[in-house]
C-alpha angles and dihedrals in degrees: 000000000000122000132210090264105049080047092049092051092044089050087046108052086039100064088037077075117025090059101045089237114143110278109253088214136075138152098244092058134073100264112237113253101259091059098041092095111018108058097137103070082047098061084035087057093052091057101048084042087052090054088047095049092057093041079053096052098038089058091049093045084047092049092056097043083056097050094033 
């Protein structure tokens, strides 16, 4: 079952990437508390937010090449 705060950290992670904004977390800091424990599903959700990110570039550089 996934709880708030594994979906909080994946979400979170995701849109970190998806849209290009500096990561909050980094492994010199003290990592915020929803991401304390749950690491995992953050680095899970830049990954998925990195696929994303390239389906999302390859559309738009399908959709010039057609109008173009």
């Amino acid at each position: 079952m996934i709880t708030l705060d594994e979906l909080h950290a994946f979400v979170i992670g995701f849109f970190e990437v998806l849209c290009p904004w500096p990561a909050c977390y980094h492994r010199s800091w003290q990592p915020p508390v929803y991401l304390e424990k749950e690491y995992h599903y953050y680095l899970a959700g830049r990954g998925a937010g990195f696929v994303a990110l390239l389906c999302v570039i390859l559309l738009f550089s399908y959709l010039v090449k057609e109008v173009l």
